[in-house]
N, C-alpha and C positions, 0 to 999 in steps of 0.2 A: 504494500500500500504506500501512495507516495502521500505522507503528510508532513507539515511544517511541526516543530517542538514547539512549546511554549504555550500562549493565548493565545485569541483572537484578536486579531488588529481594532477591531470595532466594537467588539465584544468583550474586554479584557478578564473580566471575571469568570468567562467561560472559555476551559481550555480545552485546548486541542481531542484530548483521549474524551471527554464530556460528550464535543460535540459531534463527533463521528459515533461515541455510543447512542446518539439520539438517531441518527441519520441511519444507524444500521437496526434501530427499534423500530422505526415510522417504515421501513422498509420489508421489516420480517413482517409487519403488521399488514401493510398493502398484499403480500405478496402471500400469506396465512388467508386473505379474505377472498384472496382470487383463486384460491386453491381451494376453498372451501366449496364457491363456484362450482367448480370444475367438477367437483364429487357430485352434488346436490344432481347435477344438470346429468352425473352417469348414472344415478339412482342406485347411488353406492351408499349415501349418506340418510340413512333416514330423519323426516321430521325437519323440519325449516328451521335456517337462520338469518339472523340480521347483519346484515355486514358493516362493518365501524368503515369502510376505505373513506375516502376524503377526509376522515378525522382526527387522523392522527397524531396530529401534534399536539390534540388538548391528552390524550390519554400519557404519552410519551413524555410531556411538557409537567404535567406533573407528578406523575411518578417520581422523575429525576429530580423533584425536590423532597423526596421522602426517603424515609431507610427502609430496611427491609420489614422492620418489627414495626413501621407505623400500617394501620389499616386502611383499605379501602373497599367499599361496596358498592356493588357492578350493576346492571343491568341486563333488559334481555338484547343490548345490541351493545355485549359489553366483553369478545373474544381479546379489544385492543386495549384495555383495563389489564384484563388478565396479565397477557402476555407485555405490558408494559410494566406490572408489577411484579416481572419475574418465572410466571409461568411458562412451564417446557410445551416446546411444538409437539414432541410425538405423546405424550400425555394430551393435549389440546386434542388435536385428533381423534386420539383413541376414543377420549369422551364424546365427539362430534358421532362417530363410528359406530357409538354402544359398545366398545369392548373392555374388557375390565380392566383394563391397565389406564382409563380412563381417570381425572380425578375423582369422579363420584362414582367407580366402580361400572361407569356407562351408563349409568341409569338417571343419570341427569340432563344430559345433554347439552345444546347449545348455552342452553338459558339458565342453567342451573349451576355455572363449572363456578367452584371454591378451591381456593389453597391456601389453608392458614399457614403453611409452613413460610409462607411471603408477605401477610399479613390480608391476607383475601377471604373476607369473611364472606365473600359467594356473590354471584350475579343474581338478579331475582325478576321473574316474568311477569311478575306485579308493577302495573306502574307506579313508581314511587314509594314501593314494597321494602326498601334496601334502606328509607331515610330515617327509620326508627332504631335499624341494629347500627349503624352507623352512628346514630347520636348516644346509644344505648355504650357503644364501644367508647365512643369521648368519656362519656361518664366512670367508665369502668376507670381508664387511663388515669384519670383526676382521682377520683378514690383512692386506688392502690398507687397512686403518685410514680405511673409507670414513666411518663414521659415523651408518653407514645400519641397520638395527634391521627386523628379520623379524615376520612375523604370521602364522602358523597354521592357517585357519578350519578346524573338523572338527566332526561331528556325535558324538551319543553312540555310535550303532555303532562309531564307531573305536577304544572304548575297551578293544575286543575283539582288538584288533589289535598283537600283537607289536613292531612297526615304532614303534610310540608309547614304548615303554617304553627302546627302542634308544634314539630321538633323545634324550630325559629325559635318558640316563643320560648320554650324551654332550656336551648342551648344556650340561650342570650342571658337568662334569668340565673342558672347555674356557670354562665362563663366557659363553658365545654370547649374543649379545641378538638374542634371538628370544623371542613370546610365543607360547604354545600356547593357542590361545581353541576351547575345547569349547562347543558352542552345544548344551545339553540341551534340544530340544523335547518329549523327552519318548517319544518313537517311533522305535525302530529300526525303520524299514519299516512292521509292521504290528502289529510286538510292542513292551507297554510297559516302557521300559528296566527298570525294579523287574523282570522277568520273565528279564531278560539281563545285567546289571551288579549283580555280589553287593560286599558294604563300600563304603566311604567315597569318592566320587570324588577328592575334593582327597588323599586318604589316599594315591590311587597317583601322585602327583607328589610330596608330600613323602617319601615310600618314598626317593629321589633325593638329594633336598637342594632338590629346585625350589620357590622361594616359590610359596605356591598361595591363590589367593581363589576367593570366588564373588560374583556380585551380579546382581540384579534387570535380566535382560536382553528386561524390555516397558519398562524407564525412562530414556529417551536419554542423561536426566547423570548418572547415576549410574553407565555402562557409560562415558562420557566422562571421568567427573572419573577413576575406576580406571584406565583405562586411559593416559591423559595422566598420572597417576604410574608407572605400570609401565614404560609408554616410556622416560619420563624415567631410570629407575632403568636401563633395560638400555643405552640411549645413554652412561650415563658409566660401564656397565662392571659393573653389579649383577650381571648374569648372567640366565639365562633366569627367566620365571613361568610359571605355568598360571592362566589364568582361565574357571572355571565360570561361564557365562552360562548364566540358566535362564530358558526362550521356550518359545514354542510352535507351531505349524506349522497354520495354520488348512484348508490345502487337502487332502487324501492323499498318497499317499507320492511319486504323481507326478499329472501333468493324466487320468491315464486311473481311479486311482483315486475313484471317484464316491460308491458308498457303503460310508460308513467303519461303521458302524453295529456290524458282527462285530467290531469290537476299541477302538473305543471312542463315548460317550452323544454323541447329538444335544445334551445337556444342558451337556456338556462344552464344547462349540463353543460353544454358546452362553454358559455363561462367559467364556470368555476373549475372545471378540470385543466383550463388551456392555459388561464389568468391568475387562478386563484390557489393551485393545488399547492399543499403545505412540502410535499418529497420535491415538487421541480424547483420552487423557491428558493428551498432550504439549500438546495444542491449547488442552486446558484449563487447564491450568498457564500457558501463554503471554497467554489473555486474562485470567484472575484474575490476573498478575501485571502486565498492563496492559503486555504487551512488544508488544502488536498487539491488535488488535479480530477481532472475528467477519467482517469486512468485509476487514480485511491478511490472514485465513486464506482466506479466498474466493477473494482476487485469486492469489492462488500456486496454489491448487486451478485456478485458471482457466489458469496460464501453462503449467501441467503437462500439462493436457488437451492444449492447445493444442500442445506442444512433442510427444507423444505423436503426436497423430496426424499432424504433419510427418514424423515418423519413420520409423512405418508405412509414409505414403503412401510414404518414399521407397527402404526395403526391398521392398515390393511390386513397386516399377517397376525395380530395380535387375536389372542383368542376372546370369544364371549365369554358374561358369565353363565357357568352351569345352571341348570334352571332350578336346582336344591337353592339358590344363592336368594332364590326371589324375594324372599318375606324380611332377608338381612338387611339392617341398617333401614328398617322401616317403622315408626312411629306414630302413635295417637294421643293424643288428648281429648282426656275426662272432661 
């Protein structure tokens, strides 16, 4: 790989090894959702997913401000959470797959994958499902004075949702450090938010007292450098934020969604992939600032493929569970 030592010229707080680990996360992340595609469409993968592509520089952009033991909580269009938190490709898979080397043993799937081992307290196909164990996790952290700092992830749909205005009121009132990260792509399902979300988004987290930003989430440091101060603020006690991330969703609402056309322009798409996409930007920004060549963007394109299709190959071959397994790790409540 050809890269320069040091900072970035423009960037100086973000060095070099940072910002190529971001550029090769946003890229296993495009390159995991188009491969996810690819299964879906060979009727290899059962049951539908959501694809995170266009977005990933909010998933990626924050992560990179947390450690490994801080928490985050996912959603059901939430593969680029995951794996920006640390999670493995051929695990991702398997659980995509249904096989039991899956995180949830395959019995979760798209919308259910967890890994506490990286602080992933699980995606959830509820909308807005994830902002209670997430506030619930801040709290813990404060109690036992662990030091560890909550993440959020939620789309605009959830801003519909009762459950969001609980946790607010509460994270604010107890001082939690937890962030609540709305990711606006722009599309509840199949309606555009302006159609579903009346007043000021940031307006109903300050309603609260909750600090509330927004920032350009197709531009990795910019959703980085915000986010590694919000951290920082809720680790020594600031209390909860909300940060509007505004993205966009280049696929439909899930892999079966094919034509978008009835609710919004081919024109559209074409926008934001040609103009606005966070990996050609990013890329750009990295050889004009001479942090790498067109040749160290290649080779990471090249190790991604490469690591991709070890992946696959090895969800593919991995076995189900036996069907004695069925009733395991299954639960009720009285």
């Amino acid at each position: 790989m050809t890269a320069t030592t040091g900072t970035s010229k423009i960037h100086p707080a973000l060095d070099t090894k940072l910002l190529l680990h971001m550029y090769h996360q946003m890229a296993s992340i495009r390159a995991f959702e188009e491969q996810v595609n690819e299964l879906y469409t060979h009727a290899l993968m059962p049951g539908l997913a959501h694809s995170y592509a266009g977005q990933e520089a909010v998933a990626v952009g924050i992560c990179a401000a947390l450690t490994r033991d801080d928490y985050i909580t996912s959603t059901h269009r939430g593969h680029g959470h995951c794996l920006a938190k640390g999670a493995s490709l051929d695990r991702m898979f398997a659980e995509l797959l249904g096989k039991e080397a899956g995180y949830c043993k395959g019995k979760g799937g798209s919308m259910h994958i967890a890994d506490p081992d990286t602080g992933n307290l699980g995606a959830n196909a509820i909308v807005g499902g994830s902002l209670g164990i997430a506030t619930g996790a801040a709290f813990s952290s404060k109690y036992l004075d662990l030091g560890r700092v909550a993440v959020c992830f939620f789309g605009d749909g959830a801003l519909a949702q009762g459950l969001l205005y609980e946790e607010l009121n509460l994270a604010e009132l107890w001082k939690l450090p937890v962030l609540y990260i709305c990711e606006n792509n722009l599309y509840t399902e199949y309606t555009h938010y302006s159609e579903t979300t009346a007043g000021d988004i940031l307006h109903r987290a300050t309603a609260f007292g909750v600090h509330a930003e927004s920032v350009n989430g197709q531009n990795v440091r910019e959703v980085y450098a915000v986010a590694s101060r919000l951290v920082e603020r809720a680790r020594k006690g600031g209390g909860p934020a909300f940060l509007l991330c505004e993205t966009y969703r280049y696929g439909g609402h899930h892999v079966g969604d094919i034509n978008r056309t009835y609710y919004r322009s081919k024109q559209e798409e074409h926008l934001w992939l040609t103009e606005r996409d966070p990996i050609l930007n990013f890329a750009g920004q990295l050889i004009a600032e001479q942090v790498t060549d067109a040749a160290g963007l290649q080779e990471i394109e090249s190790s991604v493929k490469a690591e991709m299709a070890k992946a696959v190959e090895f969800a593919l071959n991995a076995p189900y569970p036996s069907p004695e397994k069925a009733e395991e790790d299954v639960y009720a409540a009285n």
